[in-house]
PDB file of N, CA, C and O in Angstrom:
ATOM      1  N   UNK A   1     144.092 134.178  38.999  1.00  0.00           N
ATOM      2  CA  UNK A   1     144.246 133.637  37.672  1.00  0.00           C
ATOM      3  C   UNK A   1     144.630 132.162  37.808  1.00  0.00           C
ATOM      4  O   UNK A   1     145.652 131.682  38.299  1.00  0.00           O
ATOM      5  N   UNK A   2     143.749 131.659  37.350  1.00  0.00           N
ATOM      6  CA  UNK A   2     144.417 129.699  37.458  1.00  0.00           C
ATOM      7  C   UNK A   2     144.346 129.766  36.176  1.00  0.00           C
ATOM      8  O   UNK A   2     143.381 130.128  35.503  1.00  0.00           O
ATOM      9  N   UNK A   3     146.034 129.190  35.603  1.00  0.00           N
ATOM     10  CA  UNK A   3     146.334 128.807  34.669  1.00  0.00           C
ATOM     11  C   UNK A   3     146.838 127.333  34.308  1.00  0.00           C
ATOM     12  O   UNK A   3     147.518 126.822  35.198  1.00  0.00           O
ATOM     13  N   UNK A   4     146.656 126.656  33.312  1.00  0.00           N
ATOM     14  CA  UNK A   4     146.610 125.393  32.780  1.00  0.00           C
ATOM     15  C   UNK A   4     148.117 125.414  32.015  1.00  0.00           C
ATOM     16  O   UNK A   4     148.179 126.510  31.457  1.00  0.00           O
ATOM     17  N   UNK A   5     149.400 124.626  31.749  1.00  0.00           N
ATOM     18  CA  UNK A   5     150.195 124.576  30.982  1.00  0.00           C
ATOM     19  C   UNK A   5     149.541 123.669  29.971  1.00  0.00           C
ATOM     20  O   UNK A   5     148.905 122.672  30.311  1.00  0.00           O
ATOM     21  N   UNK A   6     149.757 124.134  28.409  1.00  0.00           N
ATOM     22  CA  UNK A   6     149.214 123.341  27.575  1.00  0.00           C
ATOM     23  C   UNK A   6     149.759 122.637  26.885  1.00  0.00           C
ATOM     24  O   UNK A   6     149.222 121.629  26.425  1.00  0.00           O
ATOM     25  N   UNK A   7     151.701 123.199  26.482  1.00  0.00           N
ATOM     26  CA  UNK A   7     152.841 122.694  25.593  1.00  0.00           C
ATOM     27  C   UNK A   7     154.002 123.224  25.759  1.00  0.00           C
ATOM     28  O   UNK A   7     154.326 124.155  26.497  1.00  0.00           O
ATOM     29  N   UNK A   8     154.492 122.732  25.197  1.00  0.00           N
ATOM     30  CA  UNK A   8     155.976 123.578  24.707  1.00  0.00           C
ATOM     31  C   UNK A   8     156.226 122.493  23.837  1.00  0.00           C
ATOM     32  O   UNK A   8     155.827 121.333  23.740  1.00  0.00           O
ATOM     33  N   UNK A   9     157.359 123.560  22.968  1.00  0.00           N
ATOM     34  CA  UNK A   9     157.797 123.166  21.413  1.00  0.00           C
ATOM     35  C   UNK A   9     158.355 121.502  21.723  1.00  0.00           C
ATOM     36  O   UNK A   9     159.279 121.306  22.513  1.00  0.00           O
ATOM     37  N   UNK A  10     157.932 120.806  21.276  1.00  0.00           N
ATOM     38  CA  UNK A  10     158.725 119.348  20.921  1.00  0.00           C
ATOM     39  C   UNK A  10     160.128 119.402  20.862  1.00  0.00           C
ATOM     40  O   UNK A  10     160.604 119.923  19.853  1.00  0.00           O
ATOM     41  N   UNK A  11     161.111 118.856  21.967  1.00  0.00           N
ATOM     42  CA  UNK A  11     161.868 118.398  21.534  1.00  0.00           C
ATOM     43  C   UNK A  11     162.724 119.869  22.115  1.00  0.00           C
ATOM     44  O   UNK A  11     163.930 119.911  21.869  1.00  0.00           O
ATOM     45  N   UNK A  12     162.319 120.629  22.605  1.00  0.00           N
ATOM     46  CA  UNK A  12     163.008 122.000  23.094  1.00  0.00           C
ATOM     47  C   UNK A  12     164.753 121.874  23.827  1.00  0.00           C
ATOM     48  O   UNK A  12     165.339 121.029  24.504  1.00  0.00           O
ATOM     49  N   UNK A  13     165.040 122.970  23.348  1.00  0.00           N
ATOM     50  CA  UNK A  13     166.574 122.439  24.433  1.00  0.00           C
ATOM     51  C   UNK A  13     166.239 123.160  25.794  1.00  0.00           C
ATOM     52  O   UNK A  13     165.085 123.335  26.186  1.00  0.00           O
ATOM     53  N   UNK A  14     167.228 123.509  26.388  1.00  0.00           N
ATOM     54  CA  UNK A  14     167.117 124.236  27.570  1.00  0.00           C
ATOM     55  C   UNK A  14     166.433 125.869  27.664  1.00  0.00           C
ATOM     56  O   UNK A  14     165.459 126.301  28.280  1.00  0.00           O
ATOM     57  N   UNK A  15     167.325 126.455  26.850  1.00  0.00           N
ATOM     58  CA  UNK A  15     167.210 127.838  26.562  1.00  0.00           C
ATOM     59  C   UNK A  15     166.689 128.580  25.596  1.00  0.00           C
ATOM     60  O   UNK A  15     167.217 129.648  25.286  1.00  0.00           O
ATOM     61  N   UNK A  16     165.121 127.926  24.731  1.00  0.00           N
ATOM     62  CA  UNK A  16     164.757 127.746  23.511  1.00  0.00           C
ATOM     63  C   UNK A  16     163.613 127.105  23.914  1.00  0.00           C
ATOM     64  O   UNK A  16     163.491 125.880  23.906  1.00  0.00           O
ATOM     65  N   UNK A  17     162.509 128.121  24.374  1.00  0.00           N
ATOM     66  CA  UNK A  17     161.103 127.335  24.732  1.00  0.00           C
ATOM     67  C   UNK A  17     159.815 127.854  25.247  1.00  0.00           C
ATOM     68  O   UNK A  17     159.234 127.943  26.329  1.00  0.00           O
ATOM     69  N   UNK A  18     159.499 128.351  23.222  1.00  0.00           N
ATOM     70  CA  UNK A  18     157.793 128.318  23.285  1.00  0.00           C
ATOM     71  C   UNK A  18     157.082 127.551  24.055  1.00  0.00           C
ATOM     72  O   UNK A  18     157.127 126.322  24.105  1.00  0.00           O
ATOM     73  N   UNK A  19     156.315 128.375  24.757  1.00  0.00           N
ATOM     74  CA  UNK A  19     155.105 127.465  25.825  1.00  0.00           C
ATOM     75  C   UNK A  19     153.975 128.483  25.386  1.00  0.00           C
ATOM     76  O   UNK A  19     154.019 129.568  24.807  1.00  0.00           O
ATOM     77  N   UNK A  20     152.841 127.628  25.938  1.00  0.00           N
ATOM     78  CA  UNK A  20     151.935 127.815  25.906  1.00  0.00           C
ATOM     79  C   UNK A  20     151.296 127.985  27.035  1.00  0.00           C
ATOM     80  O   UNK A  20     151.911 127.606  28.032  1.00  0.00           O
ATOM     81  N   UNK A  21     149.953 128.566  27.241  1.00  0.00           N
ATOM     82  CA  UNK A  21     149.511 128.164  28.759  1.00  0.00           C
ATOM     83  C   UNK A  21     147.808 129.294  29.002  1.00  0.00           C
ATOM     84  O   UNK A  21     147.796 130.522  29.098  1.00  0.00           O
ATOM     85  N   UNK A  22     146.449 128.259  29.046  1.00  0.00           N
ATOM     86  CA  UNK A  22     145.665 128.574  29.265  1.00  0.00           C
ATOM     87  C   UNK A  22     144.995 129.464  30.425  1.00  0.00           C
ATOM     88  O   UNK A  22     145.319 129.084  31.550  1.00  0.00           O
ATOM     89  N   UNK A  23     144.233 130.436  30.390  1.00  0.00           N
ATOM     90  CA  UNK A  23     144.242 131.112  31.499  1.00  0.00           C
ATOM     91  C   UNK A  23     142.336 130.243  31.551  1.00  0.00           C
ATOM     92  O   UNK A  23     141.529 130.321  30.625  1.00  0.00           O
ATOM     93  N   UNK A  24     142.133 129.616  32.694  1.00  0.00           N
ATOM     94  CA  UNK A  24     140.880 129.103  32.640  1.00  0.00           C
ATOM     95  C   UNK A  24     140.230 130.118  33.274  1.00  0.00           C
ATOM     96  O   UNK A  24     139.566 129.498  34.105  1.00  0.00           O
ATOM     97  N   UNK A  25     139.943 131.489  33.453  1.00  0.00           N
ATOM     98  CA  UNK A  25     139.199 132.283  34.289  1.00  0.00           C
ATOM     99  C   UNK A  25     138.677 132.666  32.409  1.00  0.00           C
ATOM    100  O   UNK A  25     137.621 132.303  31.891  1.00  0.00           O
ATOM    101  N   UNK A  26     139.473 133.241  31.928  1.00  0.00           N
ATOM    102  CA  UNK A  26     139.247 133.802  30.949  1.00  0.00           C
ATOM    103  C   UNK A  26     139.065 133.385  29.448  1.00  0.00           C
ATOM    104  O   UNK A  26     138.561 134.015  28.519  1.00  0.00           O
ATOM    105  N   UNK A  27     139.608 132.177  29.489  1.00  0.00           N
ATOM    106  CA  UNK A  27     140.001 131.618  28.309  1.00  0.00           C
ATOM    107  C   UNK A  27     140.991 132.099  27.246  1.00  0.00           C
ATOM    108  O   UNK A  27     141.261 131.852  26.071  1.00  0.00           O
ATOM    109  N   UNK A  28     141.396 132.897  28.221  1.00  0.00           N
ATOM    110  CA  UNK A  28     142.926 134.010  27.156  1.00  0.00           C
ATOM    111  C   UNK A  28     143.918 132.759  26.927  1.00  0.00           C
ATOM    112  O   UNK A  28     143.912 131.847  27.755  1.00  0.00           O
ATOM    113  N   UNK A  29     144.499 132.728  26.164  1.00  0.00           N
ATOM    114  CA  UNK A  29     146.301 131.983  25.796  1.00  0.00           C
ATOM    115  C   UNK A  29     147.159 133.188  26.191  1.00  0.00           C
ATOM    116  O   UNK A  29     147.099 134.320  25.712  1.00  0.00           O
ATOM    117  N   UNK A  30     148.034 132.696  27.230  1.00  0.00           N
ATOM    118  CA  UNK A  30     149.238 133.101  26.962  1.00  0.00           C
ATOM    119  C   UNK A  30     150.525 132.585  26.139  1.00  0.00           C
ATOM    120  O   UNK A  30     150.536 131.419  25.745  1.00  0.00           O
ATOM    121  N   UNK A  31     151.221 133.138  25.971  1.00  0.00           N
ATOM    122  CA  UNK A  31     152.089 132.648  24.409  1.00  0.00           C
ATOM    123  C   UNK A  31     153.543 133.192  24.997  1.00  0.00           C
ATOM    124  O   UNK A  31     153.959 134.350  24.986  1.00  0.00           O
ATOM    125  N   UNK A  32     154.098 132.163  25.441  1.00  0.00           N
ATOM    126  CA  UNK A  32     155.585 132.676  25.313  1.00  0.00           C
ATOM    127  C   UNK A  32     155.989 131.776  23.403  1.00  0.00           C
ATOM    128  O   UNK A  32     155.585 130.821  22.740  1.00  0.00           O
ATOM    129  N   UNK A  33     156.978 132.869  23.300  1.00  0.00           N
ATOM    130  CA  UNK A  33     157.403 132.486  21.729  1.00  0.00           C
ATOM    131  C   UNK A  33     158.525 133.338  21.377  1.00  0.00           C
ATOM    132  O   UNK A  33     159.041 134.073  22.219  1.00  0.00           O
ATOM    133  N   UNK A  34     158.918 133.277  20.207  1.00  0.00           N
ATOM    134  CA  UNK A  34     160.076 134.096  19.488  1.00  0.00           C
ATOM    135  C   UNK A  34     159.210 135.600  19.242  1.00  0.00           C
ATOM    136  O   UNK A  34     158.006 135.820  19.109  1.00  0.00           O
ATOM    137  N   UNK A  35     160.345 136.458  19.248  1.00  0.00           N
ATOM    138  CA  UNK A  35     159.962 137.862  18.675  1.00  0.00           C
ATOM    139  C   UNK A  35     159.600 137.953  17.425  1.00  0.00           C
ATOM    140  O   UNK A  35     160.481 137.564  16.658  1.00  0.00           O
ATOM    141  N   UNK A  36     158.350 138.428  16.771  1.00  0.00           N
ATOM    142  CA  UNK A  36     158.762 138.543  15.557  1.00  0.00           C
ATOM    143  C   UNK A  36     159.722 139.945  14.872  1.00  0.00           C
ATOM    144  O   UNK A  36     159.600 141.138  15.150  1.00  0.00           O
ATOM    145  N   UNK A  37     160.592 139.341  13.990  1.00  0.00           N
ATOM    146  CA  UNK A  37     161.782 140.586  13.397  1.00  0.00           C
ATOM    147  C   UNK A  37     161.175 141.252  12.931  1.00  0.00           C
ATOM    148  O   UNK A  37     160.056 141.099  12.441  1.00  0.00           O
ATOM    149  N   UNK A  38     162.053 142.435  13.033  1.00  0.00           N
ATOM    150  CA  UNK A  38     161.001 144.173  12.461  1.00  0.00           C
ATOM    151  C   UNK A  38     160.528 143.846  11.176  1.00  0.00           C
ATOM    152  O   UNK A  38     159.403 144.268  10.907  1.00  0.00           O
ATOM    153  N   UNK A  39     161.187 143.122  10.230  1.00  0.00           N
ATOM    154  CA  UNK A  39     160.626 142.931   8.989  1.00  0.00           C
ATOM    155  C   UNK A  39     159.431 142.106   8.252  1.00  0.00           C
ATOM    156  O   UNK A  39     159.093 142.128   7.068  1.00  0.00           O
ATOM    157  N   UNK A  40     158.824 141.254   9.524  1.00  0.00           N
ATOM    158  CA  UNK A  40     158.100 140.334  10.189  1.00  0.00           C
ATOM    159  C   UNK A  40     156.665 141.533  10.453  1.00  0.00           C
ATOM    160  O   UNK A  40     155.595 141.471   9.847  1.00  0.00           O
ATOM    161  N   UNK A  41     157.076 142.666  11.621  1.00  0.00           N
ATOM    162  CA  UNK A  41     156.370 143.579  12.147  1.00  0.00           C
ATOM    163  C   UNK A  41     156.144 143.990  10.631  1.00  0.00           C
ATOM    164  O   UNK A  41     155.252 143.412  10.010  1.00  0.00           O
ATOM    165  N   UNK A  42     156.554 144.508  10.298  1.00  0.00           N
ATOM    166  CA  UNK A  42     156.528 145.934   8.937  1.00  0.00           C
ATOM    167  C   UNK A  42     155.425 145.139   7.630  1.00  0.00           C
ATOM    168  O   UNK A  42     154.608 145.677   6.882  1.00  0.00           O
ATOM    169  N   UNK A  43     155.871 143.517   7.778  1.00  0.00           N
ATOM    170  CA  UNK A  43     155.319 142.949   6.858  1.00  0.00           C
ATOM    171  C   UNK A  43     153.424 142.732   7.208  1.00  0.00           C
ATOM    172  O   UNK A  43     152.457 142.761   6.446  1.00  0.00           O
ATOM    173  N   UNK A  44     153.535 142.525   8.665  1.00  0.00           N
ATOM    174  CA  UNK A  44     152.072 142.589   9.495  1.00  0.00           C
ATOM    175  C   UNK A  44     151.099 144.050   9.262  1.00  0.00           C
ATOM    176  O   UNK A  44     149.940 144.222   8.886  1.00  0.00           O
ATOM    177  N   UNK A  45     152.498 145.223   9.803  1.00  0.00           N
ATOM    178  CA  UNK A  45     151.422 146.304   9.067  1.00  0.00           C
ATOM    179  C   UNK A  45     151.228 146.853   7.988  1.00  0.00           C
ATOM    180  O   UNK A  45     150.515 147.824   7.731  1.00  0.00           O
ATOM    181  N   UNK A  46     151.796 146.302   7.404  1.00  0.00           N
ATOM    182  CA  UNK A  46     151.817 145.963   5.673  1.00  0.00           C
ATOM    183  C   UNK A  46     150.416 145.928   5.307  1.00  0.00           C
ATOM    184  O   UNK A  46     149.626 146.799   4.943  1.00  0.00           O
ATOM    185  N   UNK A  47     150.321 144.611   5.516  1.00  0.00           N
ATOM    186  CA  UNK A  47     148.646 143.738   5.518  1.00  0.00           C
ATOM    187  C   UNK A  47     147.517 144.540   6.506  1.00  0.00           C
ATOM    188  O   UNK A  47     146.372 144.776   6.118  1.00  0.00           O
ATOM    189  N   UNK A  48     147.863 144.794   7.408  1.00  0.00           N
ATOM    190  CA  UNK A  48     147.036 145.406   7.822  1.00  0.00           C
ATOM    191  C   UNK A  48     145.839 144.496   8.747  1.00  0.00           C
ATOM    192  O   UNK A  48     146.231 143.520   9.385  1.00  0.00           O
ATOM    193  N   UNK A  49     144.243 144.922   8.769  1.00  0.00           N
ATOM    194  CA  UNK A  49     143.924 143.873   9.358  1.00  0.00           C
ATOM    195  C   UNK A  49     142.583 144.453   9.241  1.00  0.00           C
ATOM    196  O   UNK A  49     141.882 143.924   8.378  1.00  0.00           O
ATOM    197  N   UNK A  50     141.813 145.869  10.220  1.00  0.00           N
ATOM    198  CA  UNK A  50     140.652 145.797  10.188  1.00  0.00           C
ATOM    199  C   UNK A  50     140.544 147.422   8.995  1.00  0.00           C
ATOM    200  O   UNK A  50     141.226 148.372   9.377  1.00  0.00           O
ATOM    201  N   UNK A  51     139.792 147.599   7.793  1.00  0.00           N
ATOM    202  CA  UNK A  51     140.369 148.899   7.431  1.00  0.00           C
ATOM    203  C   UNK A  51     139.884 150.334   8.206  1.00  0.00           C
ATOM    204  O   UNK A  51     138.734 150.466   8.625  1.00  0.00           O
ATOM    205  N   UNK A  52     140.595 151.057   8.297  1.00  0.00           N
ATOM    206  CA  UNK A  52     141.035 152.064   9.367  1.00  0.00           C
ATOM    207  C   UNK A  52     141.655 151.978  10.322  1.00  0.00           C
ATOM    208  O   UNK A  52     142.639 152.701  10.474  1.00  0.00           O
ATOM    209  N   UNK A  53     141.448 151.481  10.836  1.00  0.00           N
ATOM    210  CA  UNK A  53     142.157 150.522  12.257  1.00  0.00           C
ATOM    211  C   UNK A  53     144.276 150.649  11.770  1.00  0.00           C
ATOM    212  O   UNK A  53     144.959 150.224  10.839  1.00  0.00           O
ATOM    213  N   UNK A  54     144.593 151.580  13.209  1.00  0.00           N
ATOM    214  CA  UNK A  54     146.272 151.884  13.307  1.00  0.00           C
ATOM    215  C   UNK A  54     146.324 150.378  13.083  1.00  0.00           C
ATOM    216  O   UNK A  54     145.620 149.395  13.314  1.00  0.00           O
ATOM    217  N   UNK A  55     148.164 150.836  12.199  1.00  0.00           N
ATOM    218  CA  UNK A  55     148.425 148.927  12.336  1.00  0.00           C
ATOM    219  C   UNK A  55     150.231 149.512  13.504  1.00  0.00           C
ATOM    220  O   UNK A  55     151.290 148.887  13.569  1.00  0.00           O
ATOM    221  N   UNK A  56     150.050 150.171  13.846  1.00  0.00           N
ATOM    222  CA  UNK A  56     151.313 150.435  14.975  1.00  0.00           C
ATOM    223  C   UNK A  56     150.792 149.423  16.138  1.00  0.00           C
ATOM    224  O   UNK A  56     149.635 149.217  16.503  1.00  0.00           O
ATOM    225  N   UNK A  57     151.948 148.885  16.580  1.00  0.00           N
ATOM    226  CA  UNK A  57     151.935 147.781  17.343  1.00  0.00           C
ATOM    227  C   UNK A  57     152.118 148.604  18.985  1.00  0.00           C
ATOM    228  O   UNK A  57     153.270 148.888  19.310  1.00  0.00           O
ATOM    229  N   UNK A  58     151.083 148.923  19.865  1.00  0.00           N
ATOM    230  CA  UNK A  58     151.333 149.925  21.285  1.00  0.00           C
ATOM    231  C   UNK A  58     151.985 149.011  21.962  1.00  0.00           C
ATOM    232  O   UNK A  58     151.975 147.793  21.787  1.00  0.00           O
ATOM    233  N   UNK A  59     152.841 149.948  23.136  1.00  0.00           N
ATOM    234  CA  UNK A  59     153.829 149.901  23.663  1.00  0.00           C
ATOM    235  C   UNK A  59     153.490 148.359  24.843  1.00  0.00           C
ATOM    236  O   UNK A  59     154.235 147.601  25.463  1.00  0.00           O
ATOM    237  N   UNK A  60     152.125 148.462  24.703  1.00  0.00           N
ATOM    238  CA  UNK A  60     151.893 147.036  25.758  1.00  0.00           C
ATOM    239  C   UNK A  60     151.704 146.073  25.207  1.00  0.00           C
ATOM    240  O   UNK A  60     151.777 145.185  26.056  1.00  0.00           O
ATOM    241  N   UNK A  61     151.418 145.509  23.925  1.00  0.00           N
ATOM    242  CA  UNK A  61     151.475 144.783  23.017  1.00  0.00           C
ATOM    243  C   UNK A  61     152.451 144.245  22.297  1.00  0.00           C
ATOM    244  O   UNK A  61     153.382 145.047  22.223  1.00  0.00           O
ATOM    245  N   UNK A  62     152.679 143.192  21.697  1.00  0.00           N
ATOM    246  CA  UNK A  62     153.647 142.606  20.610  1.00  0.00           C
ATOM    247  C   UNK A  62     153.568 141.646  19.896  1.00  0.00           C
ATOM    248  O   UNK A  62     152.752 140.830  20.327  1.00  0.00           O
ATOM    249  N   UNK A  63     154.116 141.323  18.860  1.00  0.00           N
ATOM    250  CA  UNK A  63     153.610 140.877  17.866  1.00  0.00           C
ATOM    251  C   UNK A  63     154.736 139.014  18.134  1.00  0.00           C
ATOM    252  O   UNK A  63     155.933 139.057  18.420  1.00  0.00           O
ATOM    253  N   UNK A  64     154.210 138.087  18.008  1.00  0.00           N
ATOM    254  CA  UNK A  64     155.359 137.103  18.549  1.00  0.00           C
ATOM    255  C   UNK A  64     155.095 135.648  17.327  1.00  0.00           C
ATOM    256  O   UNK A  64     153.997 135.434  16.814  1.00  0.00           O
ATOM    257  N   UNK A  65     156.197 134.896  17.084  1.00  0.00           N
ATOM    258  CA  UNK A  65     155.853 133.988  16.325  1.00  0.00           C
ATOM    259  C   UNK A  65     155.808 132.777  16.763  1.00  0.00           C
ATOM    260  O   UNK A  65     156.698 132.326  17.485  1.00  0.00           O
ATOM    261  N   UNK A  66     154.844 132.136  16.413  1.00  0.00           N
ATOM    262  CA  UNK A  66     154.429 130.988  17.286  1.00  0.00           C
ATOM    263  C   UNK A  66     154.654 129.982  16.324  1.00  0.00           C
ATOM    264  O   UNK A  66     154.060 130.139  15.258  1.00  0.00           O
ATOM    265  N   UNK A  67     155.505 128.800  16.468  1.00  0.00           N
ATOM    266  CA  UNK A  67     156.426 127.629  15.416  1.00  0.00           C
ATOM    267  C   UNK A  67     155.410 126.818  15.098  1.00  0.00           C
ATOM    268  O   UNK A  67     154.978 126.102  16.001  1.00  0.00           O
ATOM    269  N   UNK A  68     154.773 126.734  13.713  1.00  0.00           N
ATOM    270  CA  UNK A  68     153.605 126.046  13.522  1.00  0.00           C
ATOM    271  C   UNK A  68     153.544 124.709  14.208  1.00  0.00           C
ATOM    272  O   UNK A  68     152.463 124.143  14.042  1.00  0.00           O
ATOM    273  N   UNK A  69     154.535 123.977  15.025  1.00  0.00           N
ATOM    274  CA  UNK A  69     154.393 122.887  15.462  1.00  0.00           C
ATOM    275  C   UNK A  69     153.600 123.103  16.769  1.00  0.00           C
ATOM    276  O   UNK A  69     153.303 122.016  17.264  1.00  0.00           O
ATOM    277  N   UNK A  70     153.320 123.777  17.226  1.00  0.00           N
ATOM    278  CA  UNK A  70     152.939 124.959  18.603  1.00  0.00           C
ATOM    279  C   UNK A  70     151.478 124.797  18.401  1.00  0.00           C
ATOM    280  O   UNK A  70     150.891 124.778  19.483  1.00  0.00           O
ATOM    281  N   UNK A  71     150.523 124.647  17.144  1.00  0.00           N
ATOM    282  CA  UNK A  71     149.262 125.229  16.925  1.00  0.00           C
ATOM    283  C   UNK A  71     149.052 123.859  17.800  1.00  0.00           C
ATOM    284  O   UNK A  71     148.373 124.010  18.815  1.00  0.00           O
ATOM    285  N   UNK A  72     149.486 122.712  17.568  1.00  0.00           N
ATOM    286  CA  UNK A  72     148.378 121.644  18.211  1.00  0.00           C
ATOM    287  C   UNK A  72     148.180 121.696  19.459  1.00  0.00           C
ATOM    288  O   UNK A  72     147.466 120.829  19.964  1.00  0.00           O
ATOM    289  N   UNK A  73     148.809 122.809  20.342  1.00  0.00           N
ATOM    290  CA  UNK A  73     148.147 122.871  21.498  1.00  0.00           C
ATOM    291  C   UNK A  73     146.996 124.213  21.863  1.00  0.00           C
ATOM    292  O   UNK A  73     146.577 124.519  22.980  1.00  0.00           O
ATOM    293  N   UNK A  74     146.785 124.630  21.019  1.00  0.00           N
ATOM    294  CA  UNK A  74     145.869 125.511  20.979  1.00  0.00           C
ATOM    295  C   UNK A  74     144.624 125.056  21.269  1.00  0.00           C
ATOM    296  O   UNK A  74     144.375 124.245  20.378  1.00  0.00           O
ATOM    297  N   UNK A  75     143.595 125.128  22.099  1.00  0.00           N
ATOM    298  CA  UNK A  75     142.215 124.767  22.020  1.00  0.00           C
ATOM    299  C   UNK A  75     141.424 125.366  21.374  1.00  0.00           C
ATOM    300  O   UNK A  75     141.259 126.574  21.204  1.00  0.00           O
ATOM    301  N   UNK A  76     140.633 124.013  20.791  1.00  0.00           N
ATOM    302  CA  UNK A  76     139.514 123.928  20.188  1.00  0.00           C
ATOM    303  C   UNK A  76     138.249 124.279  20.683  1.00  0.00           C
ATOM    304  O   UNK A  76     138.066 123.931  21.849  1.00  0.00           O
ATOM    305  N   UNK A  77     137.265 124.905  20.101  1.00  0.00           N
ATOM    306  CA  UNK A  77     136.290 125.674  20.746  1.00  0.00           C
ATOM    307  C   UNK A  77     134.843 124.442  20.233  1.00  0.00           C
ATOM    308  O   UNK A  77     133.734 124.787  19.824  1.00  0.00           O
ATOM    309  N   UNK A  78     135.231 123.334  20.388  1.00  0.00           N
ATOM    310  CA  UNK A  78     134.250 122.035  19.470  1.00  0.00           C
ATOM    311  C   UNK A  78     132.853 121.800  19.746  1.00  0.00           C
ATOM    312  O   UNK A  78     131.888 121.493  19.047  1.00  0.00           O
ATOM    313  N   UNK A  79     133.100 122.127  21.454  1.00  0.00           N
ATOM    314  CA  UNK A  79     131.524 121.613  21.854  1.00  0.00           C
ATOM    315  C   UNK A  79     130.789 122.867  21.804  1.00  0.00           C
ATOM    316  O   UNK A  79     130.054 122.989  22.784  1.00  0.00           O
ATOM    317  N   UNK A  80     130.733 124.039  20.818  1.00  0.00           N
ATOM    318  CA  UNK A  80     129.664 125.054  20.291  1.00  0.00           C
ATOM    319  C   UNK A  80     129.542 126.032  21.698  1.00  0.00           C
ATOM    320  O   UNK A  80     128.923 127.095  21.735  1.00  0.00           O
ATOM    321  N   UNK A  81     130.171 125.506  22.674  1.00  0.00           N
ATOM    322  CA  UNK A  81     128.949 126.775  23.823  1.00  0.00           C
ATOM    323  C   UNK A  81     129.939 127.813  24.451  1.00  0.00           C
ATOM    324  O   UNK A  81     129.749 128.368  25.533  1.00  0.00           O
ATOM    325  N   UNK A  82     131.030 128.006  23.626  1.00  0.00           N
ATOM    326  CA  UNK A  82     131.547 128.977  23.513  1.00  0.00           C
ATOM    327  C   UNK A  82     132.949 128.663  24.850  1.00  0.00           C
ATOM    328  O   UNK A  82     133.693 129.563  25.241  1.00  0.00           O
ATOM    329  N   UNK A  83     133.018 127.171  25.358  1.00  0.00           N
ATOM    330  CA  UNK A  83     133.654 127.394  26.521  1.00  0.00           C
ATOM    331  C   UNK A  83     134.929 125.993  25.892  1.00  0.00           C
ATOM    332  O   UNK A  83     134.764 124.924  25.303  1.00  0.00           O
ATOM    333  N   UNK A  84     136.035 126.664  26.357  1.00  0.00           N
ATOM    334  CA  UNK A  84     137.219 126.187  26.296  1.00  0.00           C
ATOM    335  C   UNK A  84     137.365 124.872  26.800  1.00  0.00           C
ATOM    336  O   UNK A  84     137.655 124.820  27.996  1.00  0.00           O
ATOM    337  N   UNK A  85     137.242 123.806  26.206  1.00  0.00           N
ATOM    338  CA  UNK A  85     137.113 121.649  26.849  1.00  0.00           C
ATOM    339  C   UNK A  85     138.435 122.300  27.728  1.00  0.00           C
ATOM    340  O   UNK A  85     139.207 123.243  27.902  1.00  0.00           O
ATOM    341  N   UNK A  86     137.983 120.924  28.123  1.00  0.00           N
ATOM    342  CA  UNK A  86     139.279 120.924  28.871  1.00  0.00           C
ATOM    343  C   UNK A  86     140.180 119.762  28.506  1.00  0.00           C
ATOM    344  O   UNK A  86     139.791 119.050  27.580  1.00  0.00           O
ATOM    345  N   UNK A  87     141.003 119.550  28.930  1.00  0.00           N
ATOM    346  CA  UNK A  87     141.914 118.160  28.186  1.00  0.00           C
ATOM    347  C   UNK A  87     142.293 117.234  30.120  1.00  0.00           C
ATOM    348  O   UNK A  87     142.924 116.179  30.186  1.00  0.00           O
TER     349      UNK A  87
END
């Protein structure tokens, strides 16, 4: 797995730090971030998402909140051919 660091939150203290970080094999994001609170969860399967489709969150999965200041390191998919630029 070769991975790319892409961010962390602006301005982070020590012990308090969304990162980000590209997996270039795959183009997956990994997402370190805050938990989202059960009421956060409850409100997600609330909404729901595809219809039928469980909205229970499995045991290898989780649901996490990412600090809208966080999106600008997300990549853009711009040049159409489906492959992650690089910066």
């Amino acid at each position: 797995m070769r991975l790319r660091f892409l961010g962390i939150i602006p301005n982070t203290p020590v012990d308090d730090s969304p990162t980000i970080w590209l997996d270039e094999d795959t183009g997956d994001l990994l997402i370190q971030s805050y938990k989202a609170k059960p009421e956060e969860v409850k409100a997600c399967q609330e909404i729901g998402s595809v219809p039928g489709h469980s909205t229970d969150v499995p045991d290898h999965e989780t649901i996490v909140r990412l600090p809208a200041v966080m999106r600008q390191f997300i990549p853009r998919l711009e040049d159409g051919n489906g492959e992650v630029p690089s910066t």
